[in-house]
C-alpha positions in Angstrom: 55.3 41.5 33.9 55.1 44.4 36.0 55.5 44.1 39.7 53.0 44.2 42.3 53.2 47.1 45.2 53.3 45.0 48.2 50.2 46.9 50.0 48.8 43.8 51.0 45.6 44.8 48.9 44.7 43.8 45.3 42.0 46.7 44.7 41.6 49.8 46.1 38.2 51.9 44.9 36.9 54.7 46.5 33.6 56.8 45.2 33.7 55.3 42.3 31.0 57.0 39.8 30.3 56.1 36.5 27.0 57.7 34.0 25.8 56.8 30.9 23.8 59.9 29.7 21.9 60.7 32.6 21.7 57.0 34.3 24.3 57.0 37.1 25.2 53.5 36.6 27.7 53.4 39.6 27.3 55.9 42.2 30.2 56.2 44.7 31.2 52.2 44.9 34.0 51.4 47.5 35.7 48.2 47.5 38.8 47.1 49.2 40.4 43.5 47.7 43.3 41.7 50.1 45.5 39.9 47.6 45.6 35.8 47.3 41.3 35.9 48.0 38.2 35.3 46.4 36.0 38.8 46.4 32.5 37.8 45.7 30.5 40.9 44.6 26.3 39.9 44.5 23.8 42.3 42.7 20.8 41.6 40.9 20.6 42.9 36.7 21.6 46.4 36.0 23.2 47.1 39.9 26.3 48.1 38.1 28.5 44.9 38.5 29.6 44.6 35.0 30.2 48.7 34.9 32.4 48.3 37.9 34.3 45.7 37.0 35.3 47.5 33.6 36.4 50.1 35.7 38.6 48.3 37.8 40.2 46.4 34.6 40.8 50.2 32.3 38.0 49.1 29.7 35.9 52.5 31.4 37.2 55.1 32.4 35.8 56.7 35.9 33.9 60.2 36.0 34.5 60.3 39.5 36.3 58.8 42.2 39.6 56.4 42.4 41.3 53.2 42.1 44.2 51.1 42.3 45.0 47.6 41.3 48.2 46.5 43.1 48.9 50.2 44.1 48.8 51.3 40.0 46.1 53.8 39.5 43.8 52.5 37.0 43.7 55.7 35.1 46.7 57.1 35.3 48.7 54.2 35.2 46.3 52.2 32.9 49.4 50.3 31.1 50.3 48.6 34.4 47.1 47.7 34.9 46.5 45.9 32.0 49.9 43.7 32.2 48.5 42.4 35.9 44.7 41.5 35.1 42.5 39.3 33.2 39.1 39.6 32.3 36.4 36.9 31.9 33.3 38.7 30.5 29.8 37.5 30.6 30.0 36.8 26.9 32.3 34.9 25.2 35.9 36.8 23.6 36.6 34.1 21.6 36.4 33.3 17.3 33.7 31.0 16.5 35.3 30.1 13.4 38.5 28.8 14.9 39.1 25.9 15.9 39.7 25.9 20.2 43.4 25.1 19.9 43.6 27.8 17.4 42.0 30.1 19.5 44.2 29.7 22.3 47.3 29.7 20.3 46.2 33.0 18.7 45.8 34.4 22.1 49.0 32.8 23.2 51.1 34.4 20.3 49.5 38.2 21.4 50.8 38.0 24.6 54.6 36.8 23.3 54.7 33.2 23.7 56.5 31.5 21.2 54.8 29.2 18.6 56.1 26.0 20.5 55.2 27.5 23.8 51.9 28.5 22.4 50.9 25.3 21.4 51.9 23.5 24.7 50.3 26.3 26.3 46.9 25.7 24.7 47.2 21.8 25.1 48.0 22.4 29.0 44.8 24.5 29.1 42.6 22.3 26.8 43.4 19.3 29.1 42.6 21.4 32.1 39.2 22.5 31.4 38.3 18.8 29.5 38.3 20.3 26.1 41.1 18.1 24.6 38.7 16.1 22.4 36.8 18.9 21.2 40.4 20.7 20.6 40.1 20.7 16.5 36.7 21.4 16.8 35.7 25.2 15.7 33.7 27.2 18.4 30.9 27.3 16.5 29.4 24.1 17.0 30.3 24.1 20.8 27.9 23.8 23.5 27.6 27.5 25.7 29.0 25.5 28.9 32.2 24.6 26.5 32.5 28.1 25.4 32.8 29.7 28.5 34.9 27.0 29.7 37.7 27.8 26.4 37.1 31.6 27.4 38.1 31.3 30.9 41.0 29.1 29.9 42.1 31.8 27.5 41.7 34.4 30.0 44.6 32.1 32.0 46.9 31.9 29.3 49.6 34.0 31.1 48.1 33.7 35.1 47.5 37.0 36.3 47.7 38.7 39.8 44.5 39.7 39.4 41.5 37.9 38.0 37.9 39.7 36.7 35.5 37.3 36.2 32.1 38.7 35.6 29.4 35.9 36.1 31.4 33.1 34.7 29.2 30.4 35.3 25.7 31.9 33.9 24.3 28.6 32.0 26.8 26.3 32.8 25.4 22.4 33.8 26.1 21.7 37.8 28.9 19.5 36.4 30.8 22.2 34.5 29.9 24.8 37.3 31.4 22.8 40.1 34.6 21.9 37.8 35.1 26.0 37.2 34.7 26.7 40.9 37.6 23.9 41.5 39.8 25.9 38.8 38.7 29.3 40.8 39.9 27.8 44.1 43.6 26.2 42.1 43.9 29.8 41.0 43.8 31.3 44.5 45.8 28.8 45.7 48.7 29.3 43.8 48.7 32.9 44.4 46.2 34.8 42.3 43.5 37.4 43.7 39.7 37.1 42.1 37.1 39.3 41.8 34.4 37.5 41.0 30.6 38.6 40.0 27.6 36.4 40.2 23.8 35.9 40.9 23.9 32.6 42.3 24.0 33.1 45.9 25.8 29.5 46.4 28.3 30.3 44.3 29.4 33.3 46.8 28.9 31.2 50.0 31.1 28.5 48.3 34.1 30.3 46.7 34.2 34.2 48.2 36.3 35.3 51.1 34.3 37.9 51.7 30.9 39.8 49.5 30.2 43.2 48.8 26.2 43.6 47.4 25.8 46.4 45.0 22.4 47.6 44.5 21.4 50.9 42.2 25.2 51.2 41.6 25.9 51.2 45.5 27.9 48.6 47.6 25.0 48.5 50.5 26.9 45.7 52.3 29.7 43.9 53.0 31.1 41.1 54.8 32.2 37.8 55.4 29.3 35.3 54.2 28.7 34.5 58.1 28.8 38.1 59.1 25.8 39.1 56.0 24.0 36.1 57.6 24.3 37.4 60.9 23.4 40.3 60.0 19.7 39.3 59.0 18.8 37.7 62.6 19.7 35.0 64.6 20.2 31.3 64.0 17.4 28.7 64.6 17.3 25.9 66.3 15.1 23.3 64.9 13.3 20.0 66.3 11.6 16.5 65.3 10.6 14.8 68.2 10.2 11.1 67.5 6.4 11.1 68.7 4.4 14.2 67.2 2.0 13.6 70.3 5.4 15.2 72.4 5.2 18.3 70.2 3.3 20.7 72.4 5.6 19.9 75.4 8.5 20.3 73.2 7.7 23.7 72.5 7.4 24.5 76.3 10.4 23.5 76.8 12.3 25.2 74.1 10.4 28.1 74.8 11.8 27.9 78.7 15.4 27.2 77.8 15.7 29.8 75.1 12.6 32.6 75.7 12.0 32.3 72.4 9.2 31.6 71.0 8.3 28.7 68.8 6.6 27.9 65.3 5.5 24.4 64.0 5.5 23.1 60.6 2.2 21.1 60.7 3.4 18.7 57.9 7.2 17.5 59.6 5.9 18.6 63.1 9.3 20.8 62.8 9.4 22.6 66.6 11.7 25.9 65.2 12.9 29.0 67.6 15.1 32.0 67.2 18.9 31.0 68.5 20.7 34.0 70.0 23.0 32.2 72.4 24.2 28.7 70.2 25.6 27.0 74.3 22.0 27.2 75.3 21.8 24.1 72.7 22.9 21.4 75.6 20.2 22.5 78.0 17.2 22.0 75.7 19.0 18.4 74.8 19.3 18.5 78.9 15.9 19.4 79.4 14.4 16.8 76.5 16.0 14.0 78.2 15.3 14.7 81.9 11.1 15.0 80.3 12.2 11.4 78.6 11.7 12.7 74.8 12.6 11.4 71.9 14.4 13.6 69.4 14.4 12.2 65.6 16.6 15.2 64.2 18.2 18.4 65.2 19.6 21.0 63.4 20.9 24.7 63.7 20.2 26.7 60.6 21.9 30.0 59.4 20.1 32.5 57.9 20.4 31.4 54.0 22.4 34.4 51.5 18.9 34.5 49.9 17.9 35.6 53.2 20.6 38.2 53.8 19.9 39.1 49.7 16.2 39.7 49.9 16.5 41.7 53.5 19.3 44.1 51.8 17.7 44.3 48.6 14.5 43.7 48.9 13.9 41.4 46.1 14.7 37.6 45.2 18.5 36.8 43.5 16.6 36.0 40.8 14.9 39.0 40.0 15.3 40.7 37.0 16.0 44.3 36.1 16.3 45.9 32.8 20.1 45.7 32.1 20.3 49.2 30.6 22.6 50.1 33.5 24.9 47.7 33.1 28.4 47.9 30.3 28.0 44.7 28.3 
């Protein structure tokens, strides 16, 4: 295995720019990975996610622009590259006609194991991802959520430095999904870097260190998940009083406290203001008390990464483009 340049940084891209005819489907990306983290990257269809990624991993090569992985230079040094990543694509590597343990053996055998160590290898990983009793079974009559499942343990056969994995939970059941972000986090804790690509907007806020949206093949933010929250507006502070009748004097004083105004939901008589100053909190509780009203719940919400999503994008996670843009 090659060795890693201790920069302290897993990826290193600057202006990357990559066109397909004449669609520029990345268009000056920058992205800077610290090692041992999960780097979330959010975009919807065709914002140049996948094309980035096969950049970064020496399946494209750049028309313009840098990058390193581990301080290698991903075109000149391409070889080096290769021997510290692994790639997880949207669609599945894998031979449908083989059986799983086959599969994993075959890909254990390219990268040098030995037959025995193959075959422990492939049961270590089949027992891992709960494929063991499907282990004989060929691909082709697996579910999709098993598929992926076999083609992220084979992308683990020999643990990389450096994991790509390019929306890896796209149809997965909430079971499966929540078992391959637990795998995800193992990874990281025993010393891998991930760059991981995705549309659910849960998924980032759950696993990712920090997130980098791409949009028309352009990183147009990045951040912590708190600091793309923050960066929407403010908090808000939201209210149930016990007795609807004490809603209007609820609002006047929440409207004192915080000089905010306030908004009702008619249905959950839900008193709501902007929070800019999260210690002001005690004084409304304060001020509720000293008026001798009942509060049935309180809560603080964060703006939501849809939020943050459809402010920087200006359309839903969900939304569609045509995928023309993107590498397969």
């Amino acid at each position: 295995m090659t060795d890693t340049t201790s920069t302290g940084l897993a990826i290193e891209a600057r202006g990357l720019v990559k066109h397909f005819g004449s669609t520029r489907a990345v268009n000056g990306v920058d992205l800077v990975v610290p090692e041992g983290s999960v780097y979330g990257v959010l975009g919807p269809n065709g914002a140049g996610k996948t094309t980035t990624v096969s950049m970064l991993a020496t399946l494209l090569r750049p028309d313009s622009g840098s990058a390193t992985v581990f301080g290698h230079d991903v075109v000149s040094e391409a070889v080096a590259v290769r021997s510290l990543v692994g790639v997880t694509g949207q669609y599945a590597s894998v031979d449908e006609d083989l059986t799983a343990t086959q599969n994993l053996v075959l890909f254990a055998r390219l990268l040098g194991f030995s037959r025995p160590a193959s075959r422990a290898r492939a049961e270590e990983l089949l027992e891992e991802f709960s494929l063991t009793e499907a282990a004989n079974r060929p691909l082709k009559n697996f579910s999709g959520g098993m598929r992926r499942r076999l083609d992220l343990a084979a992308s683990l056969i020999d643990t990389p430095p450096l994991l790509f994995l390019d929306e890896p939970t796209t149809g997965l059941d909430p079971r499966t999904r929540a078992q391959m972000w637990q795998t995800i986090r193992n990874l990281v804790d025993r010393g891998s870097t991930v760059l991981l690509t995705t549309q659910y907007l849960d998924e980032a806020d759950q696993l990712a260190d920090r997130i980098a949206v791409i949009d028309h093949g352009v990183v147009i933010a990045d951040g912590t998940a708190d600091e793309l929250k923050q960066s929407v507006g403010a908090s808000t502070l939201q209210l149930v009083p016990a007795d609807r009748a004490d809603v209007p004097q609820v609002c006047r004083i929440v409207e004192s406290v915080l000089g905010e105004s306030t908004t009702v939901s008619p249905e959950a008589a839900r008193v709501s203001a902007a929070l800019q100053r999260s210690e002001l909190v005690p004084d409304v509780l304060i001020a509720l008390r000293e008026n001798h009203i009942r509060i049935e719940e309180i809560n603080v919400q964060k703006p939501s990464l849809d939020e943050v999503f459809l402010t920087i994008t200006g359309k839903p996670a969900d939304a569609t483009d045509e995928k023309k843009q993107e590498a397969a």
